[in-house]
KEFISE-145103 format. One line per 4 residues: their letters; for each residue y, x, z of C-alpha. Coordinates in steps of 0.02 Angstrom, whole numbers, plus 32768, in hexadecimal, padded with zeros to 4 digits. Layout:
<sites>
A) Y,X,Z | ...
</sites>
This chain:
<sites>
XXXX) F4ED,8841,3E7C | F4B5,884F,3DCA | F437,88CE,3D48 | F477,8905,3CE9
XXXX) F3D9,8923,3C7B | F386,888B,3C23 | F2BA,88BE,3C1F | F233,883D,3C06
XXXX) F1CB,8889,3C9C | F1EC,88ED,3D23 | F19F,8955,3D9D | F1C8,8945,3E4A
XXXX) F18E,89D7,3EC7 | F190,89F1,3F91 | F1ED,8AA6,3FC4 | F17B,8B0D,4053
XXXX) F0BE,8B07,4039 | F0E8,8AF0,3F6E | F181,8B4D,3F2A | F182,8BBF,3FB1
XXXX) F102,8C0A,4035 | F12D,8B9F,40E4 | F11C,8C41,414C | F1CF,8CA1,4168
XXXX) F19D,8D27,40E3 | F1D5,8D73,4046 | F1A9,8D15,3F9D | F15D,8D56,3F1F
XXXX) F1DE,8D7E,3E95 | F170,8D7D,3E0E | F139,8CD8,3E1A | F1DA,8C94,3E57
XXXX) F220,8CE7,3D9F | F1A0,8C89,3D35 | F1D3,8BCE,3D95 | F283,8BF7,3D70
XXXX) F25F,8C09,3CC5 | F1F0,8B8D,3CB7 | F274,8B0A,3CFC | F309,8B42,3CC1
XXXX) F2B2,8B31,3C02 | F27A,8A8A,3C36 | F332,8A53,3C6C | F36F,8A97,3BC2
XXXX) F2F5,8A36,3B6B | F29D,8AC6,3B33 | F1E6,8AC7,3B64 | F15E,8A53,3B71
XXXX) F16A,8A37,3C36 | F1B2,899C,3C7A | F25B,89D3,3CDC | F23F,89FC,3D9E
XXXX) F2A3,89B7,3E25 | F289,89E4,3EE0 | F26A,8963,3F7A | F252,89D8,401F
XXXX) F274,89B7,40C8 | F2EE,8A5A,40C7 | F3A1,8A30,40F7 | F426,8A3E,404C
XXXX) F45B,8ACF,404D | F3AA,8B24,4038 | F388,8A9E,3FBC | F431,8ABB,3F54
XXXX) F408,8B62,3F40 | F366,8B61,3EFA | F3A0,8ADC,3E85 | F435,8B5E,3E3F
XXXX) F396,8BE2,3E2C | F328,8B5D,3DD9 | F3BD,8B09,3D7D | F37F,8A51,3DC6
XXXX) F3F4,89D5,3D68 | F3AC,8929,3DC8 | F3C6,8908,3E6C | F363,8945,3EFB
XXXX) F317,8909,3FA6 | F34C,8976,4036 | F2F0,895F,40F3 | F282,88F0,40D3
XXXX) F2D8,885B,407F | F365,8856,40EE | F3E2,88B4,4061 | F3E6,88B9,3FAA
XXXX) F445,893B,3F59 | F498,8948,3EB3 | F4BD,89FE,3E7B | F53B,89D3,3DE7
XXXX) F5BA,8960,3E46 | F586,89C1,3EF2 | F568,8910,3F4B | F51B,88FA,3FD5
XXXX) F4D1,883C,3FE7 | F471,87EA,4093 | F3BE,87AE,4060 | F386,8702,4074
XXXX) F369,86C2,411C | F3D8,8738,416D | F466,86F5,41EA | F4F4,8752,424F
XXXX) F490,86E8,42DE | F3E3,8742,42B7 | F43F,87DF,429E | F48C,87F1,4346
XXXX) F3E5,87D4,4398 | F399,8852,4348 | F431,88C4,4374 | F3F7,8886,4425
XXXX) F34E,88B8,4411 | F389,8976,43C0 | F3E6,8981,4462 | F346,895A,44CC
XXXX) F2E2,89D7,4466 | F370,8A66,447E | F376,8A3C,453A | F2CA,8A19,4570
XXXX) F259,8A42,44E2 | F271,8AE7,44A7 | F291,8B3F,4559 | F1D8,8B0D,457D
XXXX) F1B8,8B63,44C2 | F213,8BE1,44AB | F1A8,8C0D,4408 | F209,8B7D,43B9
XXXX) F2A6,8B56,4367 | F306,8ACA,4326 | F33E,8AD9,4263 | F3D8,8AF4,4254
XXXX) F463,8A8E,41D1 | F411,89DF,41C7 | F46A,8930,41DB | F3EC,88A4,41EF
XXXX) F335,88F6,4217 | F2FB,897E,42A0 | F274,8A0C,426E | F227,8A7C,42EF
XXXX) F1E1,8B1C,42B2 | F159,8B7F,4301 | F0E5,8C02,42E8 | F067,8BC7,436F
XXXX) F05D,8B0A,4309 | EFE2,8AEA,43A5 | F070,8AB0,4412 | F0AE,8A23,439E
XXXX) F033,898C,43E0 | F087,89BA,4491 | F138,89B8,4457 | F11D,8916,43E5
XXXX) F0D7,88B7,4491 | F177,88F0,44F6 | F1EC,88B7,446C | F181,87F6,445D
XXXX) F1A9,87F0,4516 | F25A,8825,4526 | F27A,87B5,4484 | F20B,8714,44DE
XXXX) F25B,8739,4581 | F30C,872E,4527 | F303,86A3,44B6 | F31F,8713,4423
XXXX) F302,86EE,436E | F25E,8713,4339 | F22F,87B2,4302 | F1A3,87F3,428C
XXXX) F15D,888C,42AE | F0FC,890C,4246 | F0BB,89B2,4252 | F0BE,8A11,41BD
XXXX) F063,8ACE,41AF | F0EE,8B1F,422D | F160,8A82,423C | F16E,8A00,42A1
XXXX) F1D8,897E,4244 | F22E,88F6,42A1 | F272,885E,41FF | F2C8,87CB,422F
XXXX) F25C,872F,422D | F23B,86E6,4188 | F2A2,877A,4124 | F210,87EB,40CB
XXXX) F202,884E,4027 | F1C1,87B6,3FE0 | F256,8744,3FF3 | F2DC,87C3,3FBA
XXXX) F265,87DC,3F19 | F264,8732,3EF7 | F323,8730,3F01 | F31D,87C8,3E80
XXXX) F2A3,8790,3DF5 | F30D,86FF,3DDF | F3A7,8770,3DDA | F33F,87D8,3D53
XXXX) F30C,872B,3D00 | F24D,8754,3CF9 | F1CF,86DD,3D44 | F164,8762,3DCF
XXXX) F0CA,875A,3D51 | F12F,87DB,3CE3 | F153,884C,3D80 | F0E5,88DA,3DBE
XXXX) F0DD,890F,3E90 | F0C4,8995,3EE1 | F0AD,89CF,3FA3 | F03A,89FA,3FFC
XXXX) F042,89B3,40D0 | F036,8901,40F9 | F0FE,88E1,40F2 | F0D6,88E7,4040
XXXX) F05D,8856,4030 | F0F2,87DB,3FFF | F112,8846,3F6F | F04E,8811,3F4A
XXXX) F080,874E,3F56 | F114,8770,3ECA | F0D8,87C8,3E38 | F04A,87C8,3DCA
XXXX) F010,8874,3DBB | F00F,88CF,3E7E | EFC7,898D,3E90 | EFBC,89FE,3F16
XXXX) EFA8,8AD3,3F22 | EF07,8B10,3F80 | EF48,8B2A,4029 | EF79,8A58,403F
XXXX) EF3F,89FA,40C7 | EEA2,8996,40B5 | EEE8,88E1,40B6 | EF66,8937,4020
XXXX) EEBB,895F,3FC9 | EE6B,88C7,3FD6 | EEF8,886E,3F9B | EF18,88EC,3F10
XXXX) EF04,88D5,3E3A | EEEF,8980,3E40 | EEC9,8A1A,3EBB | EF10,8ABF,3E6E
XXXX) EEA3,8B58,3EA7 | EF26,8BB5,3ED1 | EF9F,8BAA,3F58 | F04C,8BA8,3F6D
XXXX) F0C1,8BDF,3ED1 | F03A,8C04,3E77 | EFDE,8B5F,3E8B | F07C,8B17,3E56
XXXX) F081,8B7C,3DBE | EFCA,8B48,3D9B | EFED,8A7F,3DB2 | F080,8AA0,3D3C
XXXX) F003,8ACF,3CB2 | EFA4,8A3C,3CC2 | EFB5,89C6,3C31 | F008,8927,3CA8
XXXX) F0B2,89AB,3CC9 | F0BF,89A9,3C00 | F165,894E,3BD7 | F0E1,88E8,3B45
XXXX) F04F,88C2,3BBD | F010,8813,3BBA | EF98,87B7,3C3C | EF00,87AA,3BF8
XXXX) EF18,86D7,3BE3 | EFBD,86E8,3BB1 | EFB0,86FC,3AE8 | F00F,877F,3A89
X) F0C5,8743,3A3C
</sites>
């Protein structure tokens, strides 16, 4: 698992709430068009933006793809930490903190939620094509707090491995204990050699705060969560694709941005 881009920064950004509206709706081409462009010059070395990678709690495949579109050339975090992906060798590699032991109880857990869970919501469905975490989507977001209590129980009852669960805008995402976005990044920005004071995060729900505890520079479109806010360097105005588009214009996403106490070489 290897870049195969050398950059002195990089810019690392969440998937659903970010890149892409989380609602199961069309994107909007136009934007989509100018971050492709925008990325693919920056992986060429052609433009003044820092290179992007993605970290998303999608499953692979979804993430592979968008890296072929966006011509990604590091590494990515797929579902939540537990995967990182590298498009040019097509390797898949566990993330830290992630055991086959850990992995079968969550495949214990998906098999509660399939059996007892969703009949009592039908609104609901389990994501399909995922190997070591569990998300729940949902229209009706409402019902989450009742199926994150039934799945503490049946894993307290069990003696399963812990579990942390989050809800996202229409998610409900279940991450093995102790594997989060901020642990796989860790693992990445020393396989891209930068320290995390020359990276740049993005999301915008509260699975991304450990992207907050890794980098120096952390931004967030308008339609974040509050504790994403507060935590935030910067708050675009706009949401979505096109607050992601904004916070890529900001002078910190420049490949020759320095901290303010860090003097110019």
């Amino acid at each position: 698992m290897t870049s195969t881009l050398q950059a002195s920064r990089w810019i690392i950004s969440d998937i659903d709430g970010c890149l892409a509206p989380e609602e199961s709706v069309a994107w909007d081409r136009d934007l989509f068009a100018e971050l492709a462009c925008i990325s693919q010059h920056a992986s060429q070395g052609l433009g003044p933006v820092a290179p992007l990678t993605l970290c998303s709690g999608r499953p692979q495949p979804y993430v592979e793809v968008l890296m072929k579109l966006l011509d990604v050339r590091a590494p990515a975090i797929c579902e939540s930490g537990a995967v990182l992906y590298s498009l040019h060798d097509n390797t898949s590699v566990l993330g830290p903190g992630v055991t086959p032991g850990k992995i079968q109880g969550l495949r214990v857990v998906r098999g509660f939620i399939e059996k007892e869970i969703l009949p009592r919501h039908p609104e609901a469905v389990v994501q399909f094509g995922k190997e070591a975490h569990v998300s729940v989507f949902s229209k009706r977001p409402e019902i989450f707090p009742d199926i994150r209590s039934r799945v503490e129980a049946f894993v307290a009852e069990n003696g399963l491995p812990r579990l942390e669960i989050q809800p996202s805008h229409y998610y409900l995402n279940i991450s093995l204990d102790g594997v989060d976005k901020g642990s796989a990044l860790r693992v990445l920005l020393e396989e891209l050699g930068i320290d995390g004071s020359q990276a740049v995060g993005i999301g915008d729900t509260e699975g991304d705060l450990p992207l907050r505890e890794c980098v120096g520079f952390f931004a967030c479109p308008a339609n974040s969560v509050r504790a994403i806010k507060d935590a935030a360097d910067y708050v675009s105005p706009y949401p979505n694709l096109a607050g992601l588009l904004d916070i890529l214009r900001q002078p910190a996403c420049r490949l020759d941005y320095r901290p303010p106490s860090e003097p110019a070489s």
